[in-house]
C-alpha positions in Angstrom: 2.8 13.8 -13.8 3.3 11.3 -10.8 4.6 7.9 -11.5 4.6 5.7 -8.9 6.4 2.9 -8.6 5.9 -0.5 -6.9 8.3 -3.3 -6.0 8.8 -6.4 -3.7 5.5 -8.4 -4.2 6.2 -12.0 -5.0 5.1 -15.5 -3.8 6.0 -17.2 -0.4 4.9 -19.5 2.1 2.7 -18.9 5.0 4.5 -17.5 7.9 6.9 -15.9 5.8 7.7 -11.7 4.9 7.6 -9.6 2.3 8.3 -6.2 2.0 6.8 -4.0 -0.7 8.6 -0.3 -2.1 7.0 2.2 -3.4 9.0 5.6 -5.1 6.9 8.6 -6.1 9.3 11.1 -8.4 7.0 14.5 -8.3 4.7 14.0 -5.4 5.6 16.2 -2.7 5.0 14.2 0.5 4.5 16.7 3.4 2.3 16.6 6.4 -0.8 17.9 4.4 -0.7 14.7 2.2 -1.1 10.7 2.5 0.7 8.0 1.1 -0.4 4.3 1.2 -1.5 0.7 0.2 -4.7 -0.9 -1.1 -5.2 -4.4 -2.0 -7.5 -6.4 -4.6 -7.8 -10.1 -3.7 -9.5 -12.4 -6.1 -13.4 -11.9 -6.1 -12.7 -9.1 -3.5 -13.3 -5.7 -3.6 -10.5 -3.1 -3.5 -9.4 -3.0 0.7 -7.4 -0.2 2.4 -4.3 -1.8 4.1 -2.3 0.8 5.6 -1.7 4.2 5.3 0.4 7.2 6.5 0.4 10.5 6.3 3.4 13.2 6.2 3.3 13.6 10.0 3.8 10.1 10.0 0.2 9.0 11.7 -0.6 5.5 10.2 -3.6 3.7 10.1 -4.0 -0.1 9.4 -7.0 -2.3 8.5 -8.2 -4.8 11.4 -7.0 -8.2 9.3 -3.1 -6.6 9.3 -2.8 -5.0 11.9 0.2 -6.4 13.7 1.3 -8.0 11.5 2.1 -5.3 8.6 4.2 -2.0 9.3 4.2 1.1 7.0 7.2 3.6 6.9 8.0 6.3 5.2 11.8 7.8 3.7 10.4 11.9 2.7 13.9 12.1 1.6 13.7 9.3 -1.3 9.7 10.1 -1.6 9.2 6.4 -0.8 7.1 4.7 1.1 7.2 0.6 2.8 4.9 -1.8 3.3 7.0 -4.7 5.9 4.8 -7.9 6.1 5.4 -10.5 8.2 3.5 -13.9 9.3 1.6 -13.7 6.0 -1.2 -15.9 5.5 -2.9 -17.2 2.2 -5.7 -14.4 2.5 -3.1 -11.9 2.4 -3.1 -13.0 -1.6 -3.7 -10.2 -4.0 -2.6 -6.9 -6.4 -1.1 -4.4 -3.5 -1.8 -1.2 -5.2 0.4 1.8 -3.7 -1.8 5.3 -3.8 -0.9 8.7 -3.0 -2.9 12.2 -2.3 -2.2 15.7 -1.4 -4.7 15.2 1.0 -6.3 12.3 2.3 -6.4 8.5 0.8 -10.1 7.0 1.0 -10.6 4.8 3.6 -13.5 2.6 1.5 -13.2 2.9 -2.0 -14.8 0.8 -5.1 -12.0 0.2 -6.7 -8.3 0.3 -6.9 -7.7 2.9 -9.7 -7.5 6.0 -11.1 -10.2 8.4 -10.4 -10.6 6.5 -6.8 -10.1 7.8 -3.7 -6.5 8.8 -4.6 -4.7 11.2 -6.7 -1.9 8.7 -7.6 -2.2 5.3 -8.0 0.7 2.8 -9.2 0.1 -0.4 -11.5 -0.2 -3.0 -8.6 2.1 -5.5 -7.5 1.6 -9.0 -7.1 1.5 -11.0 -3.6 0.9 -14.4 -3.3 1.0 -16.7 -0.4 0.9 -20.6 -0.4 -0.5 -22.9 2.7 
């Protein structure tokens, strides 16, 4: 079974960076497959943030885009989520997803049995004004 595994979420000010880790032992990332980020932020639904895929096309939602970059390391099965000039909205659980296919570009919610075959346990951002 897939674990994956989130890191880096934390609390800063507005302005400031963050950059969020995710390792998935077992899940073959190749071109056929995506790897990604959601987000939950308080009364919210679950938001797509970024994705890639193994042929490393990426997609970004409008409210990040410049501001958040996604990479990928096939090697360590990893992907990274680099955001800068954070603002308080960016506040919420980043959720890191994976599938041997395609990540959902609207889903209900940030889970199991949504849009992904993988999903990790969330990690929390918050940023202060």
């Amino acid at each position: 079974e897939v674990q994956m595994m989130e890191s880096g979420g934390g609390s800063v000010q507005a302005g400031g960076s963050l950059r969020l880790s995710c390792t998935a032992p077992g899940f073959t990332f190749d071109d056929d497959s995506d790897m990604g980020w959601y987000r939950r932020a308080p009364g919210k639904e679950c938001e797509s943030v970024s994705r890639i895929s193994g042929d490393r096309s990426s997609y970004y939602a409008d409210s990040v885009r410049g501001r958040f970059t996604i990479s990928q390391d096939n090697v360590k099965n990893t992907v990274y989520l680099q955001m800068n000039s954070l603002k308080p909205e960016d506040t919420a659980i980043y959720y890191c997803a994976a599938d041997e296919a395609f990540l959902g570009a609207v889903v209900s919610k940030c889970g199991e049995g949504y849009g992904a075959d993988f999903w990790g346990k969330g990690t929390l951002v918050t940023i202060s004004s």
